[in-house]
N, C-alpha and C positions, 0 to 999 in steps of 0.2 A: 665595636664588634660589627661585623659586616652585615650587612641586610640583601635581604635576598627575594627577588618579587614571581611571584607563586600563580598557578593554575592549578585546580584541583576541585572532585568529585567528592561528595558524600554520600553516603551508603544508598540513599534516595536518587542517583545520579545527578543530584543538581549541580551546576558546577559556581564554586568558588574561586574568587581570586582576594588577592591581596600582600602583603608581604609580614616577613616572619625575622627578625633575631636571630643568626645562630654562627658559630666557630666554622662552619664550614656548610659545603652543599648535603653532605650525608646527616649532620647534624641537625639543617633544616628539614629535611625530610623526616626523620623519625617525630622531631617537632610535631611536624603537620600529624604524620597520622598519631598521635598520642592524643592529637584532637580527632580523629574521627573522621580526617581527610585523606586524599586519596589521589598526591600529586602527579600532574603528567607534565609540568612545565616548571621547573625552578633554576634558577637565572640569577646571577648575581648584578647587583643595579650598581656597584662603585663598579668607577673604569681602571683595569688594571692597569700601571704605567711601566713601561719596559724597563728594563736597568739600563744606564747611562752607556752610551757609544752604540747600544745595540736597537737598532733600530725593530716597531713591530712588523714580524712576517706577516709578507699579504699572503692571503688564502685565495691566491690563482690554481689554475688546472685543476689536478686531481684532487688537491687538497679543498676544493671546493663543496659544499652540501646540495647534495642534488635531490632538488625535492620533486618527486611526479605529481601528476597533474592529478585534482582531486576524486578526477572521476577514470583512473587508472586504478584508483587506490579503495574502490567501491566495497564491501563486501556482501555478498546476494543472498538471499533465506538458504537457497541449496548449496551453498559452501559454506554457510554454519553447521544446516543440518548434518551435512556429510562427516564435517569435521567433527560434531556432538557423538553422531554414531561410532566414528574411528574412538573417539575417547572412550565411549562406556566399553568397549570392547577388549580396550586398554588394559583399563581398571578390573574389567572381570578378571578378565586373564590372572589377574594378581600384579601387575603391573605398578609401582606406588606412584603417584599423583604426579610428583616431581618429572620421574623419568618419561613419564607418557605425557607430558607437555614438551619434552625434550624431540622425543620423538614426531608428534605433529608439528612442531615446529620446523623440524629440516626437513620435511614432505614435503610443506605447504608453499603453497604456488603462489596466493594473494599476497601481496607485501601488506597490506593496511593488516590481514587475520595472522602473518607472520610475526610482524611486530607486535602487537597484542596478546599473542601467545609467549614473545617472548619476554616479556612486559609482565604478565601472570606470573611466570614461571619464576623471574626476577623476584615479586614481593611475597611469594611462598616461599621462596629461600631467605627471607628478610622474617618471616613469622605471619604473614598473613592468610588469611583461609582462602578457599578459594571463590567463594562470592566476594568476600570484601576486594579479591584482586580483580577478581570481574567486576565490581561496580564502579572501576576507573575508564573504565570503555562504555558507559552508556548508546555512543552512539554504533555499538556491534552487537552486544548483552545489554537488551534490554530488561523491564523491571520484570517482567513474567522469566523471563531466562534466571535472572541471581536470585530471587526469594524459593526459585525451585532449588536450585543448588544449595541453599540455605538451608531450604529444610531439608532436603538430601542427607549433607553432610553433619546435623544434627540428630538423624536418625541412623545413621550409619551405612544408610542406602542410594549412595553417590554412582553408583552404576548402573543403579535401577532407574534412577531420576533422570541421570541422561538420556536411557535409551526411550523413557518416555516423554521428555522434550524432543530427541531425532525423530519420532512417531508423530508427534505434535504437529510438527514444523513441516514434515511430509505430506499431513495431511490437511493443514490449513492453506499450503504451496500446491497442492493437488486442486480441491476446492478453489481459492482462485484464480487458478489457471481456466479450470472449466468455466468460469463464470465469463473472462475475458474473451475464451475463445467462441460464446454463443452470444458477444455483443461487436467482437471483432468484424464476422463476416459481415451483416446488414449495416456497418456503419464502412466499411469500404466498399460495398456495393453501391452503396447510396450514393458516399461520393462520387463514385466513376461515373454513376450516371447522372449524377448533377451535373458534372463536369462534359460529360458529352452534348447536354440538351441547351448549357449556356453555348458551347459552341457551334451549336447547330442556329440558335436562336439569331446570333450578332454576328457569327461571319457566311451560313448559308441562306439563312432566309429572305437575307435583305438583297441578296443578288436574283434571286424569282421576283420579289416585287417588281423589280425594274424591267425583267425579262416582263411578267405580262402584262406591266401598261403599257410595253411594246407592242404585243402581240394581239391584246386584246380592243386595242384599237377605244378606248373610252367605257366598252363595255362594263361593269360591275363583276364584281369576284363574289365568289360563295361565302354565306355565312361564316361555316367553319374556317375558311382562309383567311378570311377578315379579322378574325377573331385570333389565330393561331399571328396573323402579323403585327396585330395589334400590341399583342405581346412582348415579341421580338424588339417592336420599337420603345414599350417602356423599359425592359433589360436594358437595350444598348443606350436608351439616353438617360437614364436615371441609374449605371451601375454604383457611382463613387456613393447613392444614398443607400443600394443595398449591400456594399457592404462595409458602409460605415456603421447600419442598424447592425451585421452579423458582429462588425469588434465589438459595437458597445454591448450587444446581449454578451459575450464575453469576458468582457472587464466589468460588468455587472455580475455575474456570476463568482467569479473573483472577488470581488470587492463581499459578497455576500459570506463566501466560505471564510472571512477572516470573524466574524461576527456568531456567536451562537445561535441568536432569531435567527440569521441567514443560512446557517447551515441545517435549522428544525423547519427551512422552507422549502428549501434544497431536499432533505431527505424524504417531506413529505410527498412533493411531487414525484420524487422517482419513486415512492412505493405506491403511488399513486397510480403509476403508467403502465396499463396493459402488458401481459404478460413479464417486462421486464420486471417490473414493482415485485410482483411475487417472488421471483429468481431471487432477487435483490433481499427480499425477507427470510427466505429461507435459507440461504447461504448466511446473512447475519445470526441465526439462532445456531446455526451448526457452531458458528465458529463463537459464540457465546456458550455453550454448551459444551465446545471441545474443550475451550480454556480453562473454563470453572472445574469444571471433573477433572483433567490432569493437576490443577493445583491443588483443588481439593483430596486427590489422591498418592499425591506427594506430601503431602501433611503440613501445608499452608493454613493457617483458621481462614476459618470463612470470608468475615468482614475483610481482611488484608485481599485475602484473592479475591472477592466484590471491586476492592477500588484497583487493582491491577487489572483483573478483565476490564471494567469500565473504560483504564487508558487504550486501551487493544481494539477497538471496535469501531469503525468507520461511523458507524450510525449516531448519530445525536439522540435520536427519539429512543434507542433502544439502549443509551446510554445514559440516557432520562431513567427507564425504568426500571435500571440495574441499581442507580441512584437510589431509587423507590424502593426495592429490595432492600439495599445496603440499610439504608435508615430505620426498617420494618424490622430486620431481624435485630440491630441494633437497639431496639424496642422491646424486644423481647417476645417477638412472634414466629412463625413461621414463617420459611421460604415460598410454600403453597400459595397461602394465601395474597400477596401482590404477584404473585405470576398471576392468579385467576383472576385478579382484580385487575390486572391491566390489559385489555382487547387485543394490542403488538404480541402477545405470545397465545396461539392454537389451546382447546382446551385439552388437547394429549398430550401437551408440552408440560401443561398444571399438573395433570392427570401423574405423566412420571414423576415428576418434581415432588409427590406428596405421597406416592409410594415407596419412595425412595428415604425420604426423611423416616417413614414406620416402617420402614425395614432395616433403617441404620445401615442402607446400601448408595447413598445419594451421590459419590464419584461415579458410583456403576452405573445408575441409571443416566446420570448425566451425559454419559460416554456414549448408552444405549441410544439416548436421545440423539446424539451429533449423528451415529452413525446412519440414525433415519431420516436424515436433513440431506446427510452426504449423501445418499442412495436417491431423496428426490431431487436434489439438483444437479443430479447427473441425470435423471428422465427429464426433467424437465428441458436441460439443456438438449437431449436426442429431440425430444417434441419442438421444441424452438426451431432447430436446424430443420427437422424436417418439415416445419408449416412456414417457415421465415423464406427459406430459398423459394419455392414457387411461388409464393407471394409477390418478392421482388422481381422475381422473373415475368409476371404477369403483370404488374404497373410499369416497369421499363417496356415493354413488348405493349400495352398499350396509349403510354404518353407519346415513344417514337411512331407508333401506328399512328395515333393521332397527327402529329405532324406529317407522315409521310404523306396521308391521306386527304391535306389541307392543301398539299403543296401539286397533288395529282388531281383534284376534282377542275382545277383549272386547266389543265394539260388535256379533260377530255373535251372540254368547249373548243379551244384552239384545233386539235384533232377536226372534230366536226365542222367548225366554221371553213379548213385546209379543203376537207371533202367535197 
């Protein structure tokens, strides 16, 4: 019997390989998922040998597989989401499940969400649901996307789930945008002006030295000029140590984010650092806050969407304490109580979280919650931009000051000595 060697997902997205027994390629597929797998690659491992006189066609030109380059084939949060919302709108319509992946499928523009869709479409007409076909794509529908479609289509409310995964996804893609674009502007300012003052340092200031030991005849130069050249001459003769120290804090950094310590060192300093630490905080609770209330409002259990937000969350430290949740309520406690016990969450964030469990309202408040995380890290973001830009305007305006005025306090000696 033929053997056939296999790639393949379980409901969990991990992927599997190995090979499988079967009569043919269609035979090994059902194979696989009768185990619970969820094949995207199967392949037969004997070499088929031609029949005699007939030599095998090469697959020159057309006949050729033309695969694009990986990051042609990307798919971005705003072309799932958009694609989520064209779906639930599908399915309201009364549209059946089938024919409205039919239809996004000859829309869609992305080849990687094209093929995927028609990939779905494929193992629903085979008998599979539509999570189980989405959880052969992990890397497009991740675990928070199919456990909602799961519980979606087990409640009967597969159009209702989308359109609050497309809300989801909008507003986590909203949030961080804002967050990128109030660390965007001060971190390319910075550059531009690092990059102006080294080249003022190593290719103009070292040609006034030379002018005014010309001019000034043995004379002495001013403190501040001294000092401003002094500079200039460790820059230019020591650059290959500073910015061998910049790669290595770099590949330091790096080497850190592969390691849990290094990334609960990593996290603690950036929540650590002036004004940005905060941003950085309150944008994580929003979108810990968003996640848990639409699973929990899609009718996920708790513990399951506890360990799915946990995969969702940049933060280590606040993925620690979601940890600490997860385990408490597994315990048989409330969700209150480690929110209050842990410092990383505000005492109003407690506050909802335990009015929300005594009102047997706890998606809503949660929601409630994100929505007043979104609303300050949009002020904060306004506040940022507008104390960040003068700020930086006002140390460019006086480190060049500084130099201009190193380079001028000599020019009025020469002046006077000319007179």
């Amino acid at each position: 019997m033929p053997k056939f060697r296999y790639t393949a997902h379980d409901i969990n997205g991990e992927e599997k390989s190995g090979t499988v027994n079967a009569a043919n390629k269609d035979a090994a597929i059902s194979q696989l998922r009768n185990k619970g797998l969820f094949p995207t690659d199967v392949m037969g491992t004997e070499l088929k040998i031609p029949p005699a006189g007939k030599p095998p066609k090469a697959r020159v030109g057309l006949d050729m597989e033309i695969r694009l380059p990986a990051f042609l084939s990307v798919v971005r949060p705003k072309q799932l989401m958009i694609m989520t919302r064209q779906m639930a709108t599908l399915i309201h319509a009364g549209l059946p499940l089938l024919r409205s992946l039919q239809v996004l499928k000859r829309q869609e523009k992305n080849p990687a969400l094209k093929k995927a869709l028609n990939n779905v479409a494929e193992s629903i007409e085979s008998g599979s649901t539509l999570a189980e076909a989405l959880g052969s794509h992990p890397r497009i529908f991740n675990r928070l996307y199919i456990n909602m479609i799961k519980a979606g289509e087990a409640g009967g409310l597969l159009d209702v789930v989308l359109e609050r995964l497309a809300t989801y996804m909008e507003k986590a893609e909203r949030v961080k945008n804002k967050v990128k674009s109030a660390m965007t502007y001060p971190i390319v300012v910075l550059t531009a002006s690092t990059g102006i003052m080294i080249f003022l340092m190593v290719a103009i200031i070292p040609k006034f030295e030379s002018i005014f030991a010309d001019m000034l005849e043995g004379r002495s130069l001013p403190t501040l000029t001294l000092y401003v050249m002094g500079i200039s001459e460790k820059i230019k003769g020591e650059w290959p140590v500073i910015f061998g120290a910049i790669a290595g804090l770099i590949v330091l950094v790096e080497i850190l984010k592969r390691f849990r310590i290094g990334r609960i060192i990593l996290d603690s300093l950036k929540l650590a650092t002036p004004l940005i630490g905060n941003l950085s905080r309150m944008s994580a609770l929003a979108r810990f806050a968003r996640t848990l209330g639409t699973l929990l409002e899609s009718g996920v259990p708790i513990l399951q969407a506890l360990t799915i937000v946990k995969e969702t969350l940049n933060s280590e430290i606040i993925s620690k304490a979601v940890q600490d949740i997860h385990d408490s309520i597994k315990e048989g406690e409330s969700m209150a109580a480690p929110v209050d016990a842990n410092r990383i969450f505000p005492p109003i964030f407690g506050g909802m979280v335990e009015v929300g469990e005594e009102t047997g309202e706890l998606p809503a408040m949660l929601l409630k919650t994100a929505d007043m995380y979104e609303d300050e890290v949009d002020n904060t973001v306004a506040a940022l931009s507008s104390i960040i830009e003068p700020l930086l305007i006002v140390l460019l305006a006086v480190v060049v000051g500084t130099i201009v005025i190193a380079m001028f306090l000599p020019m009025v000696s020469i002046i006077g000595n000319l007179s």
